[in-house]
LOLUM-69867 format. One record per residue (C-alpha): x, y, z; residue number from 1; residue in one letter. Coordinates in pm, 1 decimal. Example, Ala and Ser with C-alpha at 12.3 -4.5 7.8 and 13.67 -1.06 7.14 Angstrom:
+----------+----------+----------+-----+--------+
|     east |    north |       up | num | residu |
+----------+----------+----------+-----+--------+
|   1230.0 |   -450.0 |    780.0 |   1 |      A |
|   1367.0 |   -106.0 |    714.0 |   2 |      S |
+----------+----------+----------+-----+--------+
END
This chain:
+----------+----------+----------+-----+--------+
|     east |    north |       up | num | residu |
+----------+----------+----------+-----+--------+
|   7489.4 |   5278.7 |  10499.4 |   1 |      X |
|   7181.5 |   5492.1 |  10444.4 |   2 |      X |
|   7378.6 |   5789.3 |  10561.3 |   3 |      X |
|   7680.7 |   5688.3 |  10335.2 |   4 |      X |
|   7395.5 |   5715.4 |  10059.4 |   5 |      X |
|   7230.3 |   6034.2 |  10159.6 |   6 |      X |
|   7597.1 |   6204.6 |  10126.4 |   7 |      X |
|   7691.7 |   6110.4 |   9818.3 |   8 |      X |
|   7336.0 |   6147.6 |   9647.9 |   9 |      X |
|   7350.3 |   6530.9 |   9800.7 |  10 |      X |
|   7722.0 |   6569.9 |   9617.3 |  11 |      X |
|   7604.6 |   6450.9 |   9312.3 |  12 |      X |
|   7314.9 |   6691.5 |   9332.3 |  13 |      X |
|   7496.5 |   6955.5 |   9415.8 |  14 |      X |
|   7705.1 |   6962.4 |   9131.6 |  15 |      X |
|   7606.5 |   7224.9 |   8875.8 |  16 |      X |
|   7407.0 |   7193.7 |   8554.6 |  17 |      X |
|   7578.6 |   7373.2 |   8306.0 |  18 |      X |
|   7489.6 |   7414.5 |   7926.8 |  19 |      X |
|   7627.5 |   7732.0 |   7675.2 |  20 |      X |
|   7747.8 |   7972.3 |   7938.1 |  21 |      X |
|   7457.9 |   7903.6 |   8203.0 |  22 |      X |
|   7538.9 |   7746.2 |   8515.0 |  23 |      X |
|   7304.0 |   7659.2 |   8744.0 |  24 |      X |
|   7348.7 |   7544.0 |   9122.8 |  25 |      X |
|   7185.0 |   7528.8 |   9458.8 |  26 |      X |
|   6874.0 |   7411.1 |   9309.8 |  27 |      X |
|   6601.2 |   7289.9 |   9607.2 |  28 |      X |
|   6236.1 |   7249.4 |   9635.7 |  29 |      X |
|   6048.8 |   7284.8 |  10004.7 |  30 |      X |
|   5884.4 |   6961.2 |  10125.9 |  31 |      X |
|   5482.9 |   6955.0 |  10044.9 |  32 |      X |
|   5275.0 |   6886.1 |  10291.7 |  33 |      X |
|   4950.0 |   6615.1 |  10226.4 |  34 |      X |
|   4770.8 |   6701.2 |   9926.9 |  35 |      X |
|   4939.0 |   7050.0 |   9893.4 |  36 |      X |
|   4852.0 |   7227.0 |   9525.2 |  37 |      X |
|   5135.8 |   7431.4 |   9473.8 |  38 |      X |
|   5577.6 |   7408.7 |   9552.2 |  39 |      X |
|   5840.8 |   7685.7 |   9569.3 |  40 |      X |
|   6137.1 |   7594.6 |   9358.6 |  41 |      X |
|   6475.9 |   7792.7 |   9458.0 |  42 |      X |
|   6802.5 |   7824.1 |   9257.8 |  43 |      X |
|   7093.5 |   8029.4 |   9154.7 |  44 |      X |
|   7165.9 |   8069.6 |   8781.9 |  45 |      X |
|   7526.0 |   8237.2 |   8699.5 |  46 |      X |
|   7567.6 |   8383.8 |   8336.6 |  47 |      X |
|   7934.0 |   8307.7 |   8224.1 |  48 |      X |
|   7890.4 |   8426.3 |   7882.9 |  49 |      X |
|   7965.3 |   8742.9 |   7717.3 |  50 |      X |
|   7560.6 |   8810.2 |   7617.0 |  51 |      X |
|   7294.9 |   8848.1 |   7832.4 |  52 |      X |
|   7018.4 |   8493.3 |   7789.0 |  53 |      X |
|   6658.3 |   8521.0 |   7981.9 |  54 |      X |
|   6494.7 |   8229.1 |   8207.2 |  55 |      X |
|   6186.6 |   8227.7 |   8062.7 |  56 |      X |
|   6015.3 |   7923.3 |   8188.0 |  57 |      X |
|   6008.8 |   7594.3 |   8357.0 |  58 |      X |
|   5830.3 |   7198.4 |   8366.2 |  59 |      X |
|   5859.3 |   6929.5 |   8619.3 |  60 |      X |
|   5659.6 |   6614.3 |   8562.2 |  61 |      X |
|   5500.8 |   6636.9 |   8916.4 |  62 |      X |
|   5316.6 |   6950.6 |   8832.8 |  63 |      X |
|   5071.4 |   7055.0 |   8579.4 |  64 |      X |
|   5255.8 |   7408.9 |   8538.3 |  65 |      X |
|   5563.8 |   7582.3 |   8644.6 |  66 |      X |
|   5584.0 |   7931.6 |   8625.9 |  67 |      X |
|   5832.3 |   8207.5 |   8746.6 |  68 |      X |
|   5704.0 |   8441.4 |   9016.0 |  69 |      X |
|   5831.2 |   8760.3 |   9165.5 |  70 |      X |
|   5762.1 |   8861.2 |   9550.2 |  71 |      X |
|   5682.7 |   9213.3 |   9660.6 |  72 |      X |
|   5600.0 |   9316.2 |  10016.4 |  73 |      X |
|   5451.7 |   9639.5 |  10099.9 |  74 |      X |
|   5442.4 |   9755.3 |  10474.6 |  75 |      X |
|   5262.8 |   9392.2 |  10563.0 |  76 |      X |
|   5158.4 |   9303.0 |  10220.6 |  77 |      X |
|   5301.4 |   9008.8 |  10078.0 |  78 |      X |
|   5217.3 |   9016.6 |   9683.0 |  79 |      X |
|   5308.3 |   8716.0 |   9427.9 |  80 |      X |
|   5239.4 |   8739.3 |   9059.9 |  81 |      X |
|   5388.4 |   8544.9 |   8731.1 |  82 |      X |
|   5656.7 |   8683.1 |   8563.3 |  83 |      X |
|   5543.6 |   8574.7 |   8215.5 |  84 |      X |
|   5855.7 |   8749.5 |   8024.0 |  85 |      X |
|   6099.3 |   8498.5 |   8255.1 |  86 |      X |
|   6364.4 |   8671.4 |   8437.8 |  87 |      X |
|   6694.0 |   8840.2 |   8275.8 |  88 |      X |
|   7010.3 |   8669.9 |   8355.8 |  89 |      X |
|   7296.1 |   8946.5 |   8285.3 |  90 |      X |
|   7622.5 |   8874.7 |   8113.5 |  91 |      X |
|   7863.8 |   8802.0 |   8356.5 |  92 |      X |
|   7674.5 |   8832.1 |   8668.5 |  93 |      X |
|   7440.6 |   8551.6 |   8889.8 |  94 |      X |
|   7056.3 |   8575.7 |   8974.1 |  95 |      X |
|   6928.3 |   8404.9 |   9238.9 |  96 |      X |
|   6598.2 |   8243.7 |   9288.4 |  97 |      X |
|   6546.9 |   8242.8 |   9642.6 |  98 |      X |
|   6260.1 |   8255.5 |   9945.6 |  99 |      X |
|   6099.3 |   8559.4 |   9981.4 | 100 |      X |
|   6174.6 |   8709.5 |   9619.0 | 101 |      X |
|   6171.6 |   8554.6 |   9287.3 | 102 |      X |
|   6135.2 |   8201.8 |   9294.8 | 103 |      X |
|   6001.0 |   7920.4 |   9058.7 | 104 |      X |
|   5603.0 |   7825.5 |   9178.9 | 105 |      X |
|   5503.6 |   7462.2 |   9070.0 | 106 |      X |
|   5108.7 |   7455.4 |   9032.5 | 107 |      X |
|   4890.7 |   7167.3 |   9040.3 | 108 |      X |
|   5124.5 |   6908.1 |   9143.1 | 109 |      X |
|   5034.0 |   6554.1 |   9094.8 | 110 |      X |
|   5240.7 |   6416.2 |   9377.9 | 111 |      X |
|   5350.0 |   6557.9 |   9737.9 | 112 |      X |
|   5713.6 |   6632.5 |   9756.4 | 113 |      X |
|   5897.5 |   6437.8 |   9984.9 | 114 |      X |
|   6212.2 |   6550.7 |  10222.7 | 115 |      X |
|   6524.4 |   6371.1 |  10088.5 | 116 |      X |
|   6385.7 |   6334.5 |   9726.0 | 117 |      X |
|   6573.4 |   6462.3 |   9411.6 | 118 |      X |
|   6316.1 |   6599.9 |   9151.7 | 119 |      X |
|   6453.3 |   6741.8 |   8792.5 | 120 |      X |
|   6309.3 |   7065.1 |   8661.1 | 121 |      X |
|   6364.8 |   7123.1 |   8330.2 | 122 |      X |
|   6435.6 |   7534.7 |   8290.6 | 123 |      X |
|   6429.3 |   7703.9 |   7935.6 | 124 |      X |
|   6632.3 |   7990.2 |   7836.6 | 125 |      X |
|   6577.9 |   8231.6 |   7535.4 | 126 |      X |
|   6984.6 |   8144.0 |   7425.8 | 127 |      X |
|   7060.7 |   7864.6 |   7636.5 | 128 |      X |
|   6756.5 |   7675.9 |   7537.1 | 129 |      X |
|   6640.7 |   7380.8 |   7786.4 | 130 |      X |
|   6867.1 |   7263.9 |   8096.5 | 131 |      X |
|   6733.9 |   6957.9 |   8322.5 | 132 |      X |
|   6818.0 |   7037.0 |   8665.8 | 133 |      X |
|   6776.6 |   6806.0 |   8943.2 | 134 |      X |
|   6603.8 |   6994.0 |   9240.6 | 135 |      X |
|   6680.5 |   6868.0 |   9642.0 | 136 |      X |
|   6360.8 |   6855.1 |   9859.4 | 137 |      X |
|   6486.3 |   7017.6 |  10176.7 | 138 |      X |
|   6258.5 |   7049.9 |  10479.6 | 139 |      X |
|   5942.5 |   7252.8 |  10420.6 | 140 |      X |
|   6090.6 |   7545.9 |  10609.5 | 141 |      X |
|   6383.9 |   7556.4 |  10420.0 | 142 |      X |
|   6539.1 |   7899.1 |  10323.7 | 143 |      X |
|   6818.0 |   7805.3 |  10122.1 | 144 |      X |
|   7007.7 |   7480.6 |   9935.0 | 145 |      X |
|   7165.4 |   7355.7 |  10243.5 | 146 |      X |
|   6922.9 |   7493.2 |  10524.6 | 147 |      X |
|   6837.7 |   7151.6 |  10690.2 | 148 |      X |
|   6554.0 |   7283.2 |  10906.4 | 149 |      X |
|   6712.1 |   7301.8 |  11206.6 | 150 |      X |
|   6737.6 |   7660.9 |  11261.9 | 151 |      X |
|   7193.0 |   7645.1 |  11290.8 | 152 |      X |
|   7383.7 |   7835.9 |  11009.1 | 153 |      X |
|   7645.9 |   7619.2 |  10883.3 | 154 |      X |
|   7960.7 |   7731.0 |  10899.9 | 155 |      X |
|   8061.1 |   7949.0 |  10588.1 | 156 |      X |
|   8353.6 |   7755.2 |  10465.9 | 157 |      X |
|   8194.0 |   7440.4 |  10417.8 | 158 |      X |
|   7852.2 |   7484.6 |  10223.7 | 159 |      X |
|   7624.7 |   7296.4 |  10504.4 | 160 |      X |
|   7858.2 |   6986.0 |  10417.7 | 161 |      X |
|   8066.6 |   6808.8 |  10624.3 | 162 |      X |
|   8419.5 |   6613.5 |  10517.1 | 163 |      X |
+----------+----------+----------+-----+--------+
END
């Protein structure tokens, strides 16, 4: 039964939150560990209009800020700062949010986040305006929406889901 539940909460989550021409989808969060301060938030946001709108920030009510962050590496250098002019999302085209590169970083979180838990994140865009977006909480190693930990790729055709 608990498996039965697990599927269909996934589904439901996986379905896109769309407002104006925005679409967003594959929305996750990594696991916290004990007391952690911070979360990565991951997501891909597809522009279906005809002008170009701008992410420009982010709350969740289990963290005391949300901000959007871009990732550089140099040789071995890993740098992270706050994008505090939000991202650009294109006319017609998608941006993704992912690990290692631009990502959402939630800062002084007031509870851990938990494998298996759906969290919503509201996002704000300059056109768009505000969009509450339920987040997964994958494994803390995740590296993408359906990335269950376990180190397999799922097979391309099916999304990480099975029928």
């Amino acid at each position: 039964m608990k498996t039965i539940f697990a599927a269909v909460a996934l589904s439901l989550v996986a379905l896109p939150s769309v407002a104006q021409d925005i679409e967003v989808r594959e929305a996750f969060a990594r696991a916290t560990l004990p007391n952690a301060p911070v979360a990565g938030g991951y997501l891909t946001v597809a522009n279906h209009g005809d002008r170009d709108d701008r992410l420009t920030g982010a709350r969740a009510d289990f963290a005391g800020e949300a901000q959007i962050h871009e990732m550089t590496h140099s040789g071995d250098v890993m740098r992270m700062r706050e994008l505090p002019d939000g991202v650009a999302i294109p006319a017609g085209q998608e941006v993704h949010l992912s690990t290692g590169s631009n990502h959402l970083m939630f800062m002084r979180l007031n509870r851990g986040l938990v494998q298996g838990d759906t969290v919503t994140v509201t996002l704000t865009f300059e056109k768009a305006g505000d969009i509450d977006v339920p987040f997964i909480v994958g494994p803390i190693n995740a590296r993408s929406f359906d990335d269950d930990g376990s180190g397999r790729t799922a097979p391309a055709d099916h999304g990480g889901h099975s029928h």
